[in-house]
N, C-alpha and C positions, 0 to 999 in steps of 0.2 A: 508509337510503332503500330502498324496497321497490322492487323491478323490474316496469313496467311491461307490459302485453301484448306492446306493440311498442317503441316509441322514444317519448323523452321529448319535450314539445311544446315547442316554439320557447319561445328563452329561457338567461340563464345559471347555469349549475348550478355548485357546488365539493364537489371531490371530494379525499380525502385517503387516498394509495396511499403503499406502499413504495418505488416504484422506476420509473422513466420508460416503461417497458415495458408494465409493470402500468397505468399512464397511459393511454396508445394505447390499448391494448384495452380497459381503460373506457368510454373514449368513444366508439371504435368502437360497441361494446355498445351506449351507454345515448345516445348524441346521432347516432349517422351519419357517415358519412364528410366530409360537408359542414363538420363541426363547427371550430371556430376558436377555440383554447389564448389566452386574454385574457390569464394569470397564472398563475408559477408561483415558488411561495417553499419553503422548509426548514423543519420546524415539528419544533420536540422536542419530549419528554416531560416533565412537569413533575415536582418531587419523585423521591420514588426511584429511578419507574420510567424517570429520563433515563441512568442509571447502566447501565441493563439492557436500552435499548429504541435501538435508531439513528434517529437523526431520520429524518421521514416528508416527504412532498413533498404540498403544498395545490397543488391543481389547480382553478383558476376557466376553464371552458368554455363556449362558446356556440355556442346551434343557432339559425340564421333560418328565419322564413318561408320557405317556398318560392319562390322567385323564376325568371323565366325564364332569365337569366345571372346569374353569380354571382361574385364571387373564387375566386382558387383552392383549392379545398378541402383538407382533411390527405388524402383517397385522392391529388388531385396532389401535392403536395408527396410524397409518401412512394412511391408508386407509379411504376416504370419506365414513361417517354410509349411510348405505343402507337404502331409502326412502321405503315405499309399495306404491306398485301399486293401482290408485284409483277405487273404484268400477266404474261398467259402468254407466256413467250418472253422475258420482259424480266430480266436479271439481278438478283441481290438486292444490296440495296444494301450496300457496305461494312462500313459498321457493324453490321450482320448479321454478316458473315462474320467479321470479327474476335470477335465476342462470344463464337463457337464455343473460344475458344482465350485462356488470358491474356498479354498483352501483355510480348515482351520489355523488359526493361528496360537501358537503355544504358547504366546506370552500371557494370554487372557487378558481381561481390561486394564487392571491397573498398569500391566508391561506396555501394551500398548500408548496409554495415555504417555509413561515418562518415554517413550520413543520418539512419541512426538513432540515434546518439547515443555508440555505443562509442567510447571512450576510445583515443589513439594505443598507449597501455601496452598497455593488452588487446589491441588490432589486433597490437602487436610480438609478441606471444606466440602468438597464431593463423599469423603469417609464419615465424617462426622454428619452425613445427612442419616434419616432415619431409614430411608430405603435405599441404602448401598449395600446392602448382603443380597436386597431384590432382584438388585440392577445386574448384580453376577452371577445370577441364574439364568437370565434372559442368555439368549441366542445373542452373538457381539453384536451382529450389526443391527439389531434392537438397542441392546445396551449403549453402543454407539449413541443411537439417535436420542434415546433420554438423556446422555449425558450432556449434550448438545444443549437440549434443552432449559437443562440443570445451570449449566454454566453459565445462557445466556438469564434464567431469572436471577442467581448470585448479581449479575452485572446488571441490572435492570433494576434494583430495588430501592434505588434513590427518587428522591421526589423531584419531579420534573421544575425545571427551571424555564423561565421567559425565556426567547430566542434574543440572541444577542442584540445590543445597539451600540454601547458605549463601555468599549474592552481595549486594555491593553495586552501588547501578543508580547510576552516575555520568554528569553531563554538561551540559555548559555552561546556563547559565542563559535558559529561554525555549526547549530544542528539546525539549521534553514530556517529560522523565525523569518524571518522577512520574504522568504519562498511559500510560506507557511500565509500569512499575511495577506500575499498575491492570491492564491488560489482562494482563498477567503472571499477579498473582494470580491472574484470574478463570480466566486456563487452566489452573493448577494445584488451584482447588478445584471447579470444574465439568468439566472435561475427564478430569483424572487422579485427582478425588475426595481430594488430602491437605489437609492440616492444618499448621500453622505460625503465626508471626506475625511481623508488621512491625519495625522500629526505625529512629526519627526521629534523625538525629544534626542538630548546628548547630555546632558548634566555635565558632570568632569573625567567624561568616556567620550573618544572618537563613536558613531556610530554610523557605520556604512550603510547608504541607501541600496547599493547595487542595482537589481533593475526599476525597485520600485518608482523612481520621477518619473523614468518612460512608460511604466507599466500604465501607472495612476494615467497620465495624461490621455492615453490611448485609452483606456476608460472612460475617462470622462469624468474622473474622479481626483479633486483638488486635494492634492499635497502642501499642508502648513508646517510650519518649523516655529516649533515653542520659542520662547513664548507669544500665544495666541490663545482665541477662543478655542476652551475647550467641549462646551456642550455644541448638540447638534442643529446646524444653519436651516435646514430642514424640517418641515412636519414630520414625523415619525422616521427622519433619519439618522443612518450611523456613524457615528465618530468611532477611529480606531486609531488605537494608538502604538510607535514604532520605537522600543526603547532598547537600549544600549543592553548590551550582552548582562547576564548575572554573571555572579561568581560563587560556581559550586564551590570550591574548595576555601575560601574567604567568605564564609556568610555575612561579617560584620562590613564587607565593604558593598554589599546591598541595602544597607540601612537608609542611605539616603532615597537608593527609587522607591522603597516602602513609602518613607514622609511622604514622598510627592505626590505616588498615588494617595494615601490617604488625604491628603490638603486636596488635590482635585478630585477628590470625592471618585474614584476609579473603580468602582465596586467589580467589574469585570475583570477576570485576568488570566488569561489564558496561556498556560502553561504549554511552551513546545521542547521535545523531547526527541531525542535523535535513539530512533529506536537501532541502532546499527551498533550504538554504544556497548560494552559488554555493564553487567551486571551491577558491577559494585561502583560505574559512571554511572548508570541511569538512577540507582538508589542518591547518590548525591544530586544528579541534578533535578530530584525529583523531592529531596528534603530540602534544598536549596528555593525551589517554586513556593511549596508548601508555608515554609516561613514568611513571603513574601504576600501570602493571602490568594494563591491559586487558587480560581474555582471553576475551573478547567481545563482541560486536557489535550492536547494535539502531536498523535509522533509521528514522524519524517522517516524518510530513507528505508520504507518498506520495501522497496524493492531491492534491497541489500540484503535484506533477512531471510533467510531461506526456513526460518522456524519460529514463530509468532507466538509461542505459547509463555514465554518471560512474562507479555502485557499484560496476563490474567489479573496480575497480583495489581495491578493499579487500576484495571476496570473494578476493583473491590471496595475502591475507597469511595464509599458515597459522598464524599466535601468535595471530589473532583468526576465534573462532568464528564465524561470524553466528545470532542466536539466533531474530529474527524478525524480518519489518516492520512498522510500524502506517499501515493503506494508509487509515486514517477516523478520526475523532474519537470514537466508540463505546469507552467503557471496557471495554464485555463482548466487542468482536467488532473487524473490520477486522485481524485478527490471522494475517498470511502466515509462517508456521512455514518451509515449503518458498522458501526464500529464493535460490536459483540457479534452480528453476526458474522461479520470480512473474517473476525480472529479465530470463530469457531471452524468455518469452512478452512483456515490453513493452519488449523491447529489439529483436529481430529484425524486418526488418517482412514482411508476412503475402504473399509470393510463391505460397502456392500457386495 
């Protein structure tokens, strides 16, 4: 759509951006501040390039006629209401004065932290340091920031492990191991440039590929189906491996993919976890990994979770790495590496 001299003339227009942001300023742009959001849907990529593209947002907007009064427009809605000016001599109002400065809060730290989501585990671990009576004399948005800090050396205190080569990505069936899997890939043949290939196992379990044959192939990355070699075809490249759902609640009917992996010598094993699960699902499928010799960590479906502070309690277990989060549905992207910091930033909330 070619841009206009000035503004587009009364009427509804659809516009299709990346990001709700990008949105706003479109229409700003192209309709006025007057303008009024009819409709707003999720639209993917078709064919391959859904693999490689993150769905896009359809935007249907509309601009009126000019009218002498009107609804309220997106500049009101979105724009702080204009105060008046106080007469001479006349004090300013209140809520002036407060705006100069942000608002104590009465819960003080500890209220704050379980508001935001942190876990009593994690809280015991913050109390039980030697400088938590310090921390609650600081100004919060100080104490804020130590605690930040706090949280992330508790999660940091494990001994760093080699970067992965030869892992299997395990985990209950339906929390995206195999989406989980994808985005993996993409970051080791787009981010760090190697080379490797797949291996589908099914033992006496159906185990659905879903996108992965197209994905792999559109990579460039060779998909095998047990039994085959399982070390790497490669110089320094990575075997990974795609197996059949666990079963939280049946630990004894995982006993065979343990044998397996230990017979192929599988020392990797990457635990995926559907962080969307409530509490006492993620403890089982998270003792259900555990058993099976996880020494690593991946949760899914972050963009479902509007409160991120439950994962404290398993960023603690130093026998599991955490390797990434998958915070969107995008096989190529949504991919959070830096995983204590992603859960501080939406787990604290924003005192400054």
């Amino acid at each position: 759509m070619s841009a206009p001299d000035q503004r587009l003339a009364p009427g509804a227009y659809k516009f299709t951006v990346k990001s709700a942001d990008q949105a706003v300023a479109l229409i700003r742009e192209k309709l006025g501040p007057a303008a009024r959001v009819l409709s707003v849907r999720s639209v993917e990529a078709t064919g391959l390039k859904k693999f490689f593209t993150a769905p896009r947002l359809e935007v249907v907007a509309q601009i009126d006629a000019p009218v002498e009064t009107s609804a309220p427009s997106l500049a009101a809605i979105s724009a702080e209401p204009a105060t008046p000016e106080p007469e001479a001599g006349e004090p300013a109002p209140k809520s002036r004065l407060a705006s100069s400065r942000p608002p104590a809060s009465p819960l003080g730290l500890t209220g704050l932290l379980r508001r935001s989501g942190i876990t009593e585990t994690a809280l015991n671990r913050l109390q039980a340091g030697a400088n938590w009576d310090e921390l609650n004399t600081l100004p919060l948005h100080r104490a804020l920031a130590e605690t930040s800090r706090l949280l992330r050396q508790h999660a940091e205190t494990r001994p760093s492990r080699a970067p992965l080569s030869r892992a299997a990505f395990l985990g209950a069936a339906g929390v995206g191991r195999t989406t989980a899997l994808c985005k993996w890939l993409a970051t080791e043949v787009f981010r760090r440039a190697r080379a490797g290939h797949v291996v589908s196992v099914e033992f006496d379990r159906p185990n659905p590929l879903g996108p992965l044959p197209v994905f792999a192939e559109a990579l460039g990355v060779p998909l095998a189906h047990f039994p085959c070699e399982t070390q790497a075809a490669v110089t320094d490249g990575f075997v990974y491996f795609d197996l059949p759902g666990l079963s939280a609640r049946r630990p004894a009917d995982n006993a065979a993919l343990a044998t397996w992996l230990d017979r192929e010598a599988i020392n990797e094993r990457v635990l995926v976890l559907n962080a969307a699960y409530d509490r006492a699902s993620l403890r089982d499928a998270y003792a259900a990994g555990r058993d099976v010799g996880a020494t690593h960590l991946v949760f899914t479906h972050l963009d479902e979770v509007p409160q991120w502070g439950k994962l404290w309690d398993y960023l603690f277990d130093e026998d599991l790495e955490p390797l990434f989060l998958a915070t969107g549905p995008s096989l190529t992207g949504d991919c959070e590496e830096d995983v204590p910091g992603a859960i501080v930033r939406r787990t604290l909330p924003d005192e400054n």
